[in-house]
C-alpha positions as a printed NumPy array, in Angstrom:
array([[  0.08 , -40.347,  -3.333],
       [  1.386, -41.125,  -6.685],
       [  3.351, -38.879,  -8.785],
       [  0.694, -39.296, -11.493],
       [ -1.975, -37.432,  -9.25 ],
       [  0.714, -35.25 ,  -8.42 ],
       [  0.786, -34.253, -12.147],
       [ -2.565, -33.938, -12.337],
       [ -3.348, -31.888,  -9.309],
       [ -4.798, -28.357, -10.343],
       [ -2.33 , -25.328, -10.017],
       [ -4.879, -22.588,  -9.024],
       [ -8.634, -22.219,  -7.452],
       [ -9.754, -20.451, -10.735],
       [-12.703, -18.448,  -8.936],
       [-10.191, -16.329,  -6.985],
       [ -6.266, -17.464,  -7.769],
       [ -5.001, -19.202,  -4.732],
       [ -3.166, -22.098,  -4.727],
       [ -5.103, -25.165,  -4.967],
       [ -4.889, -27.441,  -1.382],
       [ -3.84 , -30.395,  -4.018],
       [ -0.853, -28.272,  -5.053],
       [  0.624, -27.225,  -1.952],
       [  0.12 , -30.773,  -0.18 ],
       [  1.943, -32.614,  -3.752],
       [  5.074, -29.741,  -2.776],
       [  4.952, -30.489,   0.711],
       [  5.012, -34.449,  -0.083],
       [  7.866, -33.581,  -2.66 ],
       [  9.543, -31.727,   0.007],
       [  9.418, -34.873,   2.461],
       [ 10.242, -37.083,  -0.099],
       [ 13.588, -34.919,  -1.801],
       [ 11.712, -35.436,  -5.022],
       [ 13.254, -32.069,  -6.784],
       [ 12.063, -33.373, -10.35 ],
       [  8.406, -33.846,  -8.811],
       [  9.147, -30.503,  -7.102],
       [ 10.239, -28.807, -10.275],
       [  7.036, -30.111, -12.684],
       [  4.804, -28.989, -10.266],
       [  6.111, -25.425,  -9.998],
       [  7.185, -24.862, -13.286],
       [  3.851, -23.849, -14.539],
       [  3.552, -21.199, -11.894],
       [  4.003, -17.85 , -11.905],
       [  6.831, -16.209,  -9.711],
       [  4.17 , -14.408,  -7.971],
       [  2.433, -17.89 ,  -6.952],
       [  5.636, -19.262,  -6.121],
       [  6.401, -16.373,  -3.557],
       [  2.773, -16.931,  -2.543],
       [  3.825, -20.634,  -2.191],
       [  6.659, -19.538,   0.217],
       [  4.846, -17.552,   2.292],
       [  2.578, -20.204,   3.261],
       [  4.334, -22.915,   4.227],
       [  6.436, -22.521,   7.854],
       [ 10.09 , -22.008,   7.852],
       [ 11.451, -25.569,   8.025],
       [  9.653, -26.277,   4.841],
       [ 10.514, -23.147,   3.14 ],
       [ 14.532, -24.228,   3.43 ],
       [ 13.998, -27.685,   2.462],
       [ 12.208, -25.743,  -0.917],
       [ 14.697, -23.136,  -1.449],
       [ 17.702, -25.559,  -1.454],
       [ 15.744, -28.476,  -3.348],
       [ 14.722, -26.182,  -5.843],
       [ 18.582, -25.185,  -6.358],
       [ 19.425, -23.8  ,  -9.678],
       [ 15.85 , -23.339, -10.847],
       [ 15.247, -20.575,  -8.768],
       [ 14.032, -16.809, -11.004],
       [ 15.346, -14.23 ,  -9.92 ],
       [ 11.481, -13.198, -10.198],
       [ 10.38 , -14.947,  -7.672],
       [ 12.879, -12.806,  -5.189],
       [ 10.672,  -9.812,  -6.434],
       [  7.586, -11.144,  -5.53 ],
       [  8.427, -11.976,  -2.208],
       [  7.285, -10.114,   1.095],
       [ 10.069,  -7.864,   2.057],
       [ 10.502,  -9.483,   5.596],
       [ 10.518, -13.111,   3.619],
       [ 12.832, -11.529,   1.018],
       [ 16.528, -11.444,   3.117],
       [ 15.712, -15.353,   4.439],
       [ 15.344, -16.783,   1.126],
       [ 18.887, -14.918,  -0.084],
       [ 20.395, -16.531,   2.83 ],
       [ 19.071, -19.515,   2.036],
       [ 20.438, -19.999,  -1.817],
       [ 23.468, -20.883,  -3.187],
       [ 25.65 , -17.442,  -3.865],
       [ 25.8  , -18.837,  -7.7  ],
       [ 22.023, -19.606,  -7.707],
       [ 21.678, -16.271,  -6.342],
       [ 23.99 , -14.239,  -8.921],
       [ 22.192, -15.916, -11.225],
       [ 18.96 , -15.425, -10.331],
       [ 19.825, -11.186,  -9.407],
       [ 21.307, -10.602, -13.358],
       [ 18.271, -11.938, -15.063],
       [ 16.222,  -8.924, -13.352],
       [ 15.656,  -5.376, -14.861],
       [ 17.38 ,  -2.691, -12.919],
       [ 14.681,  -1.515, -10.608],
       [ 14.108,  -5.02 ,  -9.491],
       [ 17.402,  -4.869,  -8.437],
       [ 17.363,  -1.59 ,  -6.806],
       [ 14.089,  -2.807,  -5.014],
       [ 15.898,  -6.414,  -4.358],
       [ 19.19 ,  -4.567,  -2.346],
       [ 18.418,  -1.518,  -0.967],
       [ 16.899,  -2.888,   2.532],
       [ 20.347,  -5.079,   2.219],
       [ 23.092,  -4.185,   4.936],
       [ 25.826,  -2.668,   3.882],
       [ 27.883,  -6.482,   3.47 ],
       [ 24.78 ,  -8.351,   1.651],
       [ 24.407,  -5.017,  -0.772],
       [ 27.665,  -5.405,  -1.4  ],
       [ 27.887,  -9.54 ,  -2.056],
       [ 25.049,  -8.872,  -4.601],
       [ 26.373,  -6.268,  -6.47 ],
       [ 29.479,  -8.272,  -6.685],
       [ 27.863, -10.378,  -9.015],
       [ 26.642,  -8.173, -11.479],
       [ 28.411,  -6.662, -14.849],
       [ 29.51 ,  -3.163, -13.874],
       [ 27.198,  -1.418, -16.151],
       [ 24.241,  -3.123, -14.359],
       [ 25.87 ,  -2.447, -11.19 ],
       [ 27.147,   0.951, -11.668],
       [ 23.086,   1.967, -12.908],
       [ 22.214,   0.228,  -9.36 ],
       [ 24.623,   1.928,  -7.673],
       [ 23.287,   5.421,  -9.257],
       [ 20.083,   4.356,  -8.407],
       [ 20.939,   3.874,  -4.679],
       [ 22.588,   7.105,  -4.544],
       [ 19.156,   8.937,  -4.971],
       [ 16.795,   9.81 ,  -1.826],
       [ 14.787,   6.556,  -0.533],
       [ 11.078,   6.273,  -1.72 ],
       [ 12.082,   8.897,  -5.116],
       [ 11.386,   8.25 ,  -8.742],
       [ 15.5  ,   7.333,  -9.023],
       [ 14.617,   4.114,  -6.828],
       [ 11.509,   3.081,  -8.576],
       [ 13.155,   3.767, -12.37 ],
       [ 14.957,   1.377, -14.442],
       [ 17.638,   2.399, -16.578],
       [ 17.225,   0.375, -19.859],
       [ 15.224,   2.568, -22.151],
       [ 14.189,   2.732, -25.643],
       [ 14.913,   6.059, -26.92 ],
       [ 15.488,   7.37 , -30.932],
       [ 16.462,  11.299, -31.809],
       [ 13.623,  13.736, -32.467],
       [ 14.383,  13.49 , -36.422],
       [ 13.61 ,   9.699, -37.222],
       [ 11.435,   8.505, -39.045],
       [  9.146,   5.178, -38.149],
       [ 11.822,   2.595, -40.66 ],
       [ 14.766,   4.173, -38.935],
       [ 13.328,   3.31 , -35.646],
       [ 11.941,  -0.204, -36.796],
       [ 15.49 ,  -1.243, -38.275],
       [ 17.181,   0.197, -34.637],
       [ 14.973,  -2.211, -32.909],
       [ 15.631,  -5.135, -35.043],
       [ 19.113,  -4.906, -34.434],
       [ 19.093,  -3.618, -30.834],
       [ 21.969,  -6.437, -28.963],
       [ 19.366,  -5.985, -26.153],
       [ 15.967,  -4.473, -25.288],
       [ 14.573,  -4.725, -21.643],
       [ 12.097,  -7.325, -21.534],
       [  8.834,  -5.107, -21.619],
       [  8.788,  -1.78 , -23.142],
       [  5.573,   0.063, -24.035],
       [  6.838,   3.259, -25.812],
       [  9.977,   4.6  , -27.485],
       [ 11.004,   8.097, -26.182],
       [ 11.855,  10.669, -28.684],
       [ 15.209,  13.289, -27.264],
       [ 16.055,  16.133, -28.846],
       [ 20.247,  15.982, -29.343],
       [ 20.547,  16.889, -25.013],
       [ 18.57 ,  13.961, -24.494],
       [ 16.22 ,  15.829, -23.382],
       [ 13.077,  13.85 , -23.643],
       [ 10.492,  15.568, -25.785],
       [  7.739,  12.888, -26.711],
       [  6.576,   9.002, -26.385],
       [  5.291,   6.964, -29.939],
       [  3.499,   4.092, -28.817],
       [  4.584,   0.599, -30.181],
       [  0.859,  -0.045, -31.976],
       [  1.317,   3.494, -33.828],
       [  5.381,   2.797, -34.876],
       [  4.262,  -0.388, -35.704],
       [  0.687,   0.438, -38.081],
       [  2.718,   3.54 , -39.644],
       [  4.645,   3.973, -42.926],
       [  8.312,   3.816, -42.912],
       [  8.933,   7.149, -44.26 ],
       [  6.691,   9.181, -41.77 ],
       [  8.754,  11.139, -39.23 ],
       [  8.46 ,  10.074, -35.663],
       [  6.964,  13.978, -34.352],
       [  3.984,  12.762, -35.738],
       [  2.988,  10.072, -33.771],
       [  3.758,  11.609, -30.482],
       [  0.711,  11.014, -28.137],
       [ -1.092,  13.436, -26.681],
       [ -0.653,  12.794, -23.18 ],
       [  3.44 ,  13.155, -21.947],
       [  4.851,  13.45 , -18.554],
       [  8.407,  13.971, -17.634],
       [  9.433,  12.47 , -13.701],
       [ 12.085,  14.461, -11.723],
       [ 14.539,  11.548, -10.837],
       [ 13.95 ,  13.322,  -7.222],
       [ 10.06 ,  13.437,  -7.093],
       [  8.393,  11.259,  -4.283],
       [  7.243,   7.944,  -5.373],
       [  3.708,   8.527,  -4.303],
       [  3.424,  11.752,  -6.408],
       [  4.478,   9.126,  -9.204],
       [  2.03 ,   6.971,  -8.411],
       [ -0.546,   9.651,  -8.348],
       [  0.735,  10.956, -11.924],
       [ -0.256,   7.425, -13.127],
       [ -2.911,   7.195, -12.007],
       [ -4.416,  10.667, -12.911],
       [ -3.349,  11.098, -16.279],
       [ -3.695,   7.002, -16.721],
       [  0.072,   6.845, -17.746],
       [  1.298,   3.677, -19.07 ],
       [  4.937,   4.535, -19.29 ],
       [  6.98 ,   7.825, -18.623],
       [ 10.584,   8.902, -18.481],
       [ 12.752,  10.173, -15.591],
       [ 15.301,  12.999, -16.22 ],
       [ 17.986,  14.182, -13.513],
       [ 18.734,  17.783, -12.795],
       [ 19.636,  18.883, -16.245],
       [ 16.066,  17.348, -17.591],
       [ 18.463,  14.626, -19.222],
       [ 17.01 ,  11.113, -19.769],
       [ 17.999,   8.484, -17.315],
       [ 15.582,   6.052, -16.909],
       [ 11.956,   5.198, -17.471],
       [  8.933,   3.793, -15.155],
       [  6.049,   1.774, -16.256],
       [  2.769,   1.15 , -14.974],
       [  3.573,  -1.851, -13.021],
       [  6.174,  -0.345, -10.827],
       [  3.516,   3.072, -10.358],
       [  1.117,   0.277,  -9.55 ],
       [  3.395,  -1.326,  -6.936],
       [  3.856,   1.868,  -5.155],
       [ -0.031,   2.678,  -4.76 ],
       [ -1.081,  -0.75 ,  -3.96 ],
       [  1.858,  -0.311,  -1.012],
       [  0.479,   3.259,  -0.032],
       [ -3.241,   1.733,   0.218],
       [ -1.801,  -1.32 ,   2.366],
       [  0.325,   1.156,   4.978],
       [ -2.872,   3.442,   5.41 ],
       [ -5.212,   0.546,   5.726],
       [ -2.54 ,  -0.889,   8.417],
       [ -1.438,   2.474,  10.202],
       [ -5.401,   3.395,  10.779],
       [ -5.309,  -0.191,  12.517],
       [ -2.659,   1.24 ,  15.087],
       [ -0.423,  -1.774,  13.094],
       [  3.577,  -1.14 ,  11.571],
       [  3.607,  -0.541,   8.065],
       [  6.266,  -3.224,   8.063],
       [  3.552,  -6.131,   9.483],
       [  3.381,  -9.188,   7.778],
       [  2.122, -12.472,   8.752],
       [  5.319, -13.812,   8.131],
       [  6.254, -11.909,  11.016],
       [  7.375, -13.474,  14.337],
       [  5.136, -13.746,  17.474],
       [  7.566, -11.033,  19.192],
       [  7.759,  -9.095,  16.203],
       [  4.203,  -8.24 ,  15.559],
       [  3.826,  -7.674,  19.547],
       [  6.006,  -5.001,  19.259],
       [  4.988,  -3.523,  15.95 ],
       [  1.722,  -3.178,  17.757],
       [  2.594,  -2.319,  21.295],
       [  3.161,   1.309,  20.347],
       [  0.071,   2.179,  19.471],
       [ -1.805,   0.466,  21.452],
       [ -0.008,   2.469,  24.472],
       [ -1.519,   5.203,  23.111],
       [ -4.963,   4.237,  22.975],
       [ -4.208,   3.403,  26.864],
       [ -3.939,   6.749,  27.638],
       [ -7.051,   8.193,  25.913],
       [ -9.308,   5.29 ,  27.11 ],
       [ -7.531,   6.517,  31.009],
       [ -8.486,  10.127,  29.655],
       [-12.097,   9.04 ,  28.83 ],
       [-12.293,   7.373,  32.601],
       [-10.774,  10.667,  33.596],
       [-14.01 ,  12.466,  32.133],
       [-16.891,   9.46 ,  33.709],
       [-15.283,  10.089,  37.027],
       [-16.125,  13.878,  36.762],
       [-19.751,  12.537,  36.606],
       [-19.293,   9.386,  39.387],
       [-22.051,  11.116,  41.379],
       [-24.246,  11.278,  38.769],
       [-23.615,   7.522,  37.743],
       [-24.162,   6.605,  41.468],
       [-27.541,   7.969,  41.773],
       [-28.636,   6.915,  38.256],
       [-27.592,   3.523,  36.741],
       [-29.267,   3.806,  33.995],
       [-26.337,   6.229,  32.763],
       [-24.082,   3.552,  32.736],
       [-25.846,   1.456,  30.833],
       [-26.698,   4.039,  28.66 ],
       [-23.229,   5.417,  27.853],
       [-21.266,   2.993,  25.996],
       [-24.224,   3.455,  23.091],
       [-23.278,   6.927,  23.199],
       [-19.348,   6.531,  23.056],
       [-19.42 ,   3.766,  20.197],
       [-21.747,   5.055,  17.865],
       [-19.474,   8.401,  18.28 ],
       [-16.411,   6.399,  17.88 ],
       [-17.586,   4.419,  14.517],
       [-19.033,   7.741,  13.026],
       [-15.87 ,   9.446,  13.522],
       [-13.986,   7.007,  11.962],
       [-16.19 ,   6.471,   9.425],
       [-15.643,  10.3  ,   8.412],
       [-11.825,   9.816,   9.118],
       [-11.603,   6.736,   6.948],
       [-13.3  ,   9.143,   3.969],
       [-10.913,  12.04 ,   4.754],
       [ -7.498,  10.027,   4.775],
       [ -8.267,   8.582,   1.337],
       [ -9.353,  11.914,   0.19 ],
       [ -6.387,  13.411,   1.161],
       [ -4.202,  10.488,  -0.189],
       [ -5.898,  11.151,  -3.103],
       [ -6.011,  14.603,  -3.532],
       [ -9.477,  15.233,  -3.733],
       [ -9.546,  17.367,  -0.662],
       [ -8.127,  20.474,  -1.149],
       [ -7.674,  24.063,   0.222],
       [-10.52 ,  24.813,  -2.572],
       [-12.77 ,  22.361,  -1.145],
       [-12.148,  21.65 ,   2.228],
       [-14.962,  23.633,   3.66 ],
       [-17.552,  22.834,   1.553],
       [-16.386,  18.827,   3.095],
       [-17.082,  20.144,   6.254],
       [-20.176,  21.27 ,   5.726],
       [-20.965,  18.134,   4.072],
       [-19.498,  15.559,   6.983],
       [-20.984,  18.205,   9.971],
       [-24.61 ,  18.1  ,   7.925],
       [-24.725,  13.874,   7.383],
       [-23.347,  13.446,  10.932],
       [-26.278,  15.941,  12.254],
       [-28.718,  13.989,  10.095],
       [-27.555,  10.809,  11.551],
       [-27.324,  12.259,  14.691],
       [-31.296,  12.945,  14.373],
       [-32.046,   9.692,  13.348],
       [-30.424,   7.518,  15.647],
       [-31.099,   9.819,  18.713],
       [-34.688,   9.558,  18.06 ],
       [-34.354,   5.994,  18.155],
       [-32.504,   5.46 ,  21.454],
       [-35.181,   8.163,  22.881],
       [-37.453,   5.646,  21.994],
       [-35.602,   2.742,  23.691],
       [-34.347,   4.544,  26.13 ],
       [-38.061,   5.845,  27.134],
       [-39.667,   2.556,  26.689],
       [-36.813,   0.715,  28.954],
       [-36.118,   2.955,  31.53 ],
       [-39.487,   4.973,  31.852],
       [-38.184,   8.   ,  32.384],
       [-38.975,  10.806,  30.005],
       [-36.29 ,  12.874,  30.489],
       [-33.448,  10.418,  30.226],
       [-34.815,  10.115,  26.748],
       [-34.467,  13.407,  25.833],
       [-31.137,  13.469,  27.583],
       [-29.485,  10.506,  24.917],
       [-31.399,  12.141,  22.113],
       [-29.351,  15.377,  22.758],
       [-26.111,  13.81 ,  23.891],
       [-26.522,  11.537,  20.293],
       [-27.312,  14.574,  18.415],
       [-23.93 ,  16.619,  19.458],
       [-21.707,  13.259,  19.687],
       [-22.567,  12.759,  15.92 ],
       [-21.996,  16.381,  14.928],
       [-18.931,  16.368,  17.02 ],
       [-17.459,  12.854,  15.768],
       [-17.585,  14.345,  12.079],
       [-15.92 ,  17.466,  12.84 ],
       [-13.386,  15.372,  14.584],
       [-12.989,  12.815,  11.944],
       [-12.564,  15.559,   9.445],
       [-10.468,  18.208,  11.038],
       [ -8.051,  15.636,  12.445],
       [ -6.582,  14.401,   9.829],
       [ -6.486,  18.1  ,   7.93 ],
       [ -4.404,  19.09 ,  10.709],
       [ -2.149,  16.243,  10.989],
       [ -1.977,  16.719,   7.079],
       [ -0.827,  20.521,   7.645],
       [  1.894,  19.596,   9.949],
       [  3.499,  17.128,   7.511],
       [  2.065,  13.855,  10.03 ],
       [  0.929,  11.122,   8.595],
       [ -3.433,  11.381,   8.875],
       [ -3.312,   7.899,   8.67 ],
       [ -0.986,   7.102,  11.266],
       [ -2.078,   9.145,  14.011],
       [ -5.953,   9.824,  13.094],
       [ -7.148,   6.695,  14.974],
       [ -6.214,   7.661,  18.714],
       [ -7.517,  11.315,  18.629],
       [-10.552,  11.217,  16.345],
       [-11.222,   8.551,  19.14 ],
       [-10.31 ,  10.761,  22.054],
       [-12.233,  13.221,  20.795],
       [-15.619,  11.118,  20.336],
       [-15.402,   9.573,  23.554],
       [-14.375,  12.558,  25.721],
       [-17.194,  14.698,  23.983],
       [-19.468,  11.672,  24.115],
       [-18.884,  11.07 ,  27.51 ],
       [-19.09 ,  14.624,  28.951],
       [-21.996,  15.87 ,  26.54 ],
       [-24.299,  12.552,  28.168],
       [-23.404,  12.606,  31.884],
       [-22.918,  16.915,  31.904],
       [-26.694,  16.701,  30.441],
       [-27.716,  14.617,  32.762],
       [-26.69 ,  16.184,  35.554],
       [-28.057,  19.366,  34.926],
       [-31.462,  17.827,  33.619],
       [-31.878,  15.141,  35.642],
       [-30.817,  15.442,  39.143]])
């Protein structure tokens, strides 16, 4: 391969932004041939987020050869992009001055984000490197709780007193020594610093000098306790479709701001743990995880769902008689247990985001219930009629058919209360819904599924 189709070789797949196979095979060839200047033209164009992407898929002997090839090059960026568990490896990997480097060209709350899952030594060794402003505003920031609007802010703000007017904020910014790199409002304070109002850049900017600041203060304004949980943040984003919005400690004093793309972080992390902890899977998985890693990250749960599925045995041998004498049973009752089990999660998949969400409330919670119990009788109607009918035309026996229709009927009705209830509960007792859902909501359909069938049956048919 020549280093003119190197050059050539597209970046991206346009239709859905992964990197192109051309790309990573010229970096891999790079790699093997200690081209860095081949290397460097063909990442250069990237973003930091495609880099870390980059990274990620390649194994760990070529990931080295990258990090220390790329030497000196290496944005401090790129660090924030990377998967957590991929994050500590590449540090270890650079040169400490290519590091230092690369940590003082972030904003504050990359570096916050960048060191706090750091030991104690390798916080330490990176804050070392920093001017001590920057790291005594990391240092503040690390003092507040884990997972709190002081961890997600960044310090550098753009703030003017209550009485400017639009050229007296205009002429500050000109001749600001240093703005952070993306700012999308300037906060008005009254003389506590006590933030009082934002002015959006397109209003300072389309406004006449002499026109006092108070009158382009937007509509919408929310103040963030430096304490307040990062998915109540989130939430406050997304809600009242925030673009920007300042923290204030204890005394409502300004001390740092958050913008959309950190509040954006935080809920695209919330929707990846519940999508993971429904799975029975560690919040922490990644598939740059090792073998024994992700055994164990899944082992737990997994034990758990162990012991209900020996719980739901525990129920079928209440009924071996019954089986014994009529095999048709068994073949009938897995139908009964699975369409239980995917209705109730189903409903439970609904209720966890609604919850995350906040759209299930005291205020509405029954009138949910009544909604989940009425679809899952309705679907309990439908499908029971149609495994009658299967069950009627296989078997030949009229009453089995009724049986199954029944059995369907209340495993439906039960698998939405279930699904519903479950996670409101779990919810109540301050346990994560979508952690622990999954194993009861199926405990519940199976057990009921499998004692509503083979109890009926019993009594009806033999």
């Amino acid at each position: 391969m020549s280093n003119t189709e190197l050059q050539t070789a597209p970046e991206l797949d346009v239709e859905d932004y992964t990197l192109s196979k051309k790309l990573v095979a010229g970096v891999l060839y790079a790699l093997e041939a200690q081209d860095r200047a081949t290397l460097v033209e063909l990442t250069e164009p990237l973003h930091p987020a495609d880099i870390a992407d980059l990274l990620e898929q390649i194994n760990p002997y070529d990931r080295r050869r990258l990090v220390e090839l790329y030497g000196e090059e290496f944005d401090g960026d790129i660090l924030s992009e990377l998967d957590e568990g991929l994050r500590e490896e590449v540090m270890g990997i650079l040169n400490p001055e290519v590091l230092a480097d690369a940590v003082r060209e972030l904003e504050s709350d990359d570096i916050v984000d960048l060191v706090e899952d750091l030991d104690e030594p390798a916080q330490e060794a990176i804050l070392e490197t920093l001017e001590d402003a920057d790291r005594v505003a990391v240092e503040q920031a690390l003092s507040y709780p884990e997972n709190t609007a002081g961890r997600l802010m960044q310090r550098e703000t753009v703030c003017a007193p209550e009485h400017w007017t639009v050229g007296q904020a205009i002429d500050h910014l000109r001749n600001a020594a240093e703005l952070p790199e993306q700012f999308y409002h300037v906060i008005l304070v009254d003389p506590r610093m006590k933030p009082i109002g934002n002015v959006t850049l397109g209003k300072l900017m389309s406004s006449r000098r002499d026109l006092p600041l108070t009158d382009l203060i937007e509509d919408v304004f929310q103040i963030i306790p430096v304490t307040q949980d990062e998915e109540d943040v989130a939430y406050a984003f997304n809600q009242y479709h925030l673009i920007s919005a300042p923290v204030v400690d204890e005394d409502d004093r300004l001390v740092g701001v958050i913008t959309i793309d950190d509040a954006m972080v935080v809920l695209d992390e919330e929707h990846e743990e519940d999508i993971l902890r429904m799975a029975g899977v560690s919040d922490e998985a990644s598939l740059s995880d090792t073998i024994l890693d992700a055994a164990k990250g899944r082992a737990t749960w997994l034990f758990v769902n162990l012991l209900t599925a020996i719980l739901a045995s525990g129920v079928i041998n209440l009924f071996a008689d019954t089986v014994d004498q009529m095999v048709a049973l068994a073949v009938l009752m897995p139908i009964v247990a699975s369409m239980g089990g995917n209705a109730g999660t189903q409903t439970m998949t609904v209720t966890v985001r609604a919850l995350a969400t906040k759209d299930l409330t005291a205020q509405n919670a029954w009138r949910v219930i009544r909604r989940e119990v009425s679809v899952g009788a309705l679907n309990g109607a439908l499908f029971g009629l149609i495994m009658a009918g299967v069950a009627g035309v296989w078997f030949g026996v009229p009453m089995l058919a009724l049986v199954i229709a029944v059995a369907m009927f209340l495993t439906q009705i039960a698998a939405a209360l279930g699904g519903i209830l479950i996670p409101m509960a779990l919810e109540r007792m301050n346990i994560d819904p979508a952690l622990a859902s999954g194993p009861f909501v199926t405990t519940v359909t199976d057990v009921v599924g499998f004692f509503l069938f083979l109890g009926l049956a019993a009594h009806v048919l033999l």
